[in-house]
C-alpha positions in Angstrom: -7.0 -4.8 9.3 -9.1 -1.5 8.9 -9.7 0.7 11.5 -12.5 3.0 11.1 -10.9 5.7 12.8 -8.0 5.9 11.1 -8.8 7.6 7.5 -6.1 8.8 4.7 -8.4 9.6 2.3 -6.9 11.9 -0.2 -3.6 11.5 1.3 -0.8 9.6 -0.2 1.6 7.4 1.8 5.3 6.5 0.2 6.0 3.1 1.7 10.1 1.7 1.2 10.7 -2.0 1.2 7.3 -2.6 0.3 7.7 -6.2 -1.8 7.5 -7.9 1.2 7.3 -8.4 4.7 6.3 -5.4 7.3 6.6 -3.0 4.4 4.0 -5.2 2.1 1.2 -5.6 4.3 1.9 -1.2 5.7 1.7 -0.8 2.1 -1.6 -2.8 1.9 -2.8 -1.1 5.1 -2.2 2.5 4.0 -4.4 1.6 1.3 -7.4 0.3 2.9 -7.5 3.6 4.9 -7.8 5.4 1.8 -4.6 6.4 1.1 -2.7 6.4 -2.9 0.6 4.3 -2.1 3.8 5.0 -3.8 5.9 2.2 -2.9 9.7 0.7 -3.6 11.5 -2.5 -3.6 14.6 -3.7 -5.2 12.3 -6.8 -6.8 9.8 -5.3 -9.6 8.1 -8.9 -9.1 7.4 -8.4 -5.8 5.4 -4.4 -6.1 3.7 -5.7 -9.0 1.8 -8.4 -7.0 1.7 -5.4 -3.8 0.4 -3.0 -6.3 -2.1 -5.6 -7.6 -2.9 -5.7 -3.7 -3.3 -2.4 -3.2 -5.4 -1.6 -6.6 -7.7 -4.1 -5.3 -8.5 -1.5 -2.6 -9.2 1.2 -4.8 -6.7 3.1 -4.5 -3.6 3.7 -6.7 -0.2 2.5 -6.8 
């Protein structure tokens, strides 16, 4: 969900427990608002698919 208000462009957003879950789609969010997302997991499967996610956006991970 993208709300046009809310912009991070040039910003970057560190996002813990991000494989999954509530942390996965804040991850995902923070993204489509224009933020770079550093994110963490204990599963490297899991933030390859979220960083896949999130380069979709444009933005890096």
């Amino acid at each position: 969900m993208f709300l046009p208000s809310f912009q991070l462009t040039n910003k970057i957003a560190f996002v813990t427990g991000a494989g999954r879950g509530i942390g996965r789609a804040l991850a995902i969010g923070l993204a489509e608002a224009g933020a770079d997302v550093m994110i963490v997991s204990r599963t490297a499967s899991n933030l390859e698919e979220v960083a896949g996610g999130i380069n979709k956006t444009g933005r890096k991970a």
